[in-house]
C-alpha positions, 0 to 999 in steps of 0.5 A: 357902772363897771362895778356893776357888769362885775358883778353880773359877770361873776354871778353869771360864772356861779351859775355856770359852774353850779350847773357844770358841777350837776352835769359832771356829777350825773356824768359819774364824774363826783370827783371832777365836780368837787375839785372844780366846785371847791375853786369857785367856793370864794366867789360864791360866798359873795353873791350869798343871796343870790339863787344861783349860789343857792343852786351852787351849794346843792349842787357842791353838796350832791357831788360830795355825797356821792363821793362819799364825804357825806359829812362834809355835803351836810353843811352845804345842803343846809345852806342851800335849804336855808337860801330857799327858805328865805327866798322863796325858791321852793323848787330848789329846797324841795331837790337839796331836802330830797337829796339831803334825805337820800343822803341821811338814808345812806348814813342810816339816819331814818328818824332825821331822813323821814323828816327831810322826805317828809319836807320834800315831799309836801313842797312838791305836793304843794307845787303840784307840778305835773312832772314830778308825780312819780318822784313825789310816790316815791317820796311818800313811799320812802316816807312811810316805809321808813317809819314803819322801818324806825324800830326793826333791823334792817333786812337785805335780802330774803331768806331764800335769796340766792348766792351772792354774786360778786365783782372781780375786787369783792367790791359790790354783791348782787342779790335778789331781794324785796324792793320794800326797803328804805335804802332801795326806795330812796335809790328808786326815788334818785331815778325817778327824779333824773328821769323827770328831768328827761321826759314828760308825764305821758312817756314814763312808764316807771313801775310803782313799789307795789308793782315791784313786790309782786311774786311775778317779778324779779328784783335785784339789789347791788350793794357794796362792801358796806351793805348800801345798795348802790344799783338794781334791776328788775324783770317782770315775767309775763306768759311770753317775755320778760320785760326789763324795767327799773336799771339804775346805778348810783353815780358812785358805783359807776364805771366798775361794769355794774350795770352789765353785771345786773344785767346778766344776773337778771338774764340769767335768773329769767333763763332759769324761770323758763323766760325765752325773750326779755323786752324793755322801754327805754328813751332816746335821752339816755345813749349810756343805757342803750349803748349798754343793752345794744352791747349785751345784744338787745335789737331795736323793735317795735312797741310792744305789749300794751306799748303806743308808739311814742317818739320818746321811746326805744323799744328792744328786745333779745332772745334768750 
C-alpha cells in the first residue's frame, strides 16, 4: 500500500513539472524550463508508460528547442511520439509531430518536416476537434508550401523589400517580405496553436495565408543573425485604418524589445502608405501583448469594422 501512494506521489511530481516546464517555456523562460526539467529526468524514467512522462518529454524537448539545442530536443520528441502511439494518446502525438515539425523546418530539414506535419495534420483531422481548425490550416498550408519549396532556394525577402532594420547587437533584422514561406508558415502555425489554447473558435479572428499575401497588406519578418525568422507582424490597409493583425515572437527572441521594434517598423510603413489610424483585436488572456500596444500609445475602444462585441476581446487604436 505505501509502495503504491509512492507511486502516485511521484507520478503526480512529473505531471507537475511537464506542465511548470511548458509554462516557463511560454513565459519566454527555455532556460529555466531545461534546468528544472533535467533534475526530474530520473524520475520519469520510471513511470515510462505513464501519459504524464509522455507529456514530460514533449515538453522537455519544446524547451530545448527554443533554447536552440535542437539536436538534443530530437530524441525526446520521438520518445514522447512513440508513447502516444502506444497508447492512444493522439492528442499529444499530434502537438510533439507538430512541434517536432516546426523544429526540423528551423534546421531546414523540409523533406523530413513535410512529414511530420504531414502526420500532425491528419491526427487533428481526424480528432476533428473544433478548436483546432486554424491550427490544422496552417498545418496543411505549411505542408503544401514546403513541398511545393523542396527543389527551389529559399527566398527571404522581395526584391524590392526595403533596407533592413537592425537591433542595437546586429542580432535580428526586420524586413517586409511574402508570408508565403516554409520557416514564416510554421512560426504562423506556433501561434495558432497557442492562441487555441486561450480562446474558442468563435472569438479568433486569426487571418489565412491568402489573406496575408494580398497587395493591401503589410507583413513584416524579424530574422536573426542566422536568417531564421524568429517574430512578424502585419497591417491590413483599408480606406480609413490600418488594422493590426498577425504580432508574434518566437519564444527564443523574447526579452530583446522585438515586438515593440516590429511594432514601430509597421507603423512606421503605415505612415509611409498614407495610413492616419492603426486599430487592432487582441484578448484579455494575453496582458504581455496589451501592455505593449498601451506602451506604444494604443487606447481601448469599442469594436470596430465588422467587429461584435465579444467579452474576449480588446479593442484599440491609435492615431498616427
Amino acid at each position: 500500500m505505501a509502495a503504491a501512494v509512492q507511486a502516485s506521489e511521484s507520478l503526480a511530481v512529473v505531471d507537475a513539472a511537464g506542465d511548470l516546464g511548458g509554462l516557463l517555456t511560454t513565459a519566454r523562460l527555455e532556460a529555466e524550463a531545461v534546468q528544472m526539467l533535467d533534475q526530474h529526468l530520473p524520475l520519469v524514467e520510471t513511470h515510462a508508460q505513464r501519459e504524464p512522462a509522455a507529456w514530460f518529454w514533449n515538453a522537455y524537448a519544446t524547451a530545448l528547442q527554443y533554447c536552440s539545442r535542437r539536436t538534443e530536443a530530437e530524441p525526446y520528441f520521438i520518445k514522447a511520439i512513440d508513447a502516444a502511439k502506444a497508447h492512444g494518446w493522439r492528442r499529444l502525438e499530434a502537438l510533439a509531430l507538430h512541434h517536432w515539425g516546426r523544429s526540423l523546418v528551423e534546421q531546414e530539414r523540409f523533406a523530413e518536416a513535410i512529414v511530420r506535419i504531414s502526420q500532425a495534420l491528419a491526427i487533428r483531422v481526424e480528432l476533428d476537434t473544433p478548436n483546432q481548425e486554424s491550427s490544422r490550416r496552417a498545418l496543411a498550408e505549411l505542408s503544401t508550401l514546403l513541398q511545393s519549396r523542396l527543389a527551389q532556394p529559399s527566398q527571404q525577402a522581395t526584391p524590392d523589400a526595403p533596407p533592413n532594420d537592425h537591433g542595437a547587437y546586429g542580432l535580428t533584422s526586420i524586413t517586409f517580405e511574402s508570408a508565403n514561406q516554409p520557416e514564416v508558415i510554421a512560426l504562423i502555425a506556433e501561434l495558432d496553436a497557442y492562441q487555441d489554447t486561450l480562446y474558442p473558435p468563435e472569438s479568433r479572428h486569426a487571418l489565412d495565408l491568402t489573406s496575408l499575401t494580398q497587395p493591401n497588406v503589410l507583413f513584416a519578418v524579424a530574422r536573426d543573425a542566422a536568417g531564421q525568422s524568429v517574430g512578424c507582424g502585419a497591417v491590413v490597409l483599408g480606406p480609413e485604418f490600418g488594422e493590426l493583425k498577425r504580432m508574434f515572437v518566437s519564444p527564443t527572441a523574447r526579452g530583446q524589445g522585438l515586438a515593440q521594434r516590429l511594432l514601430a517598423r509597421l507603423e512606421a510603413e503605415a505612415i509611409a502608405r498614407g495610413c492616419t489610424l492603426l486599430t487592432l483585436e487582441s484578448g484579455p488572456f494575453q496582458p504581455e501583448a496589451l501592455g505593449l500596444y498601451e506602451r506604444c500609445g494604443f487606447k481601448r475602444c469599442g469594436p470596430f469594422g465588422g467587429y461584435a462585441d465579444d467579452p474576449l476581446s480588446v479593442f484599440m487604436h491609435k492615431a498616427i
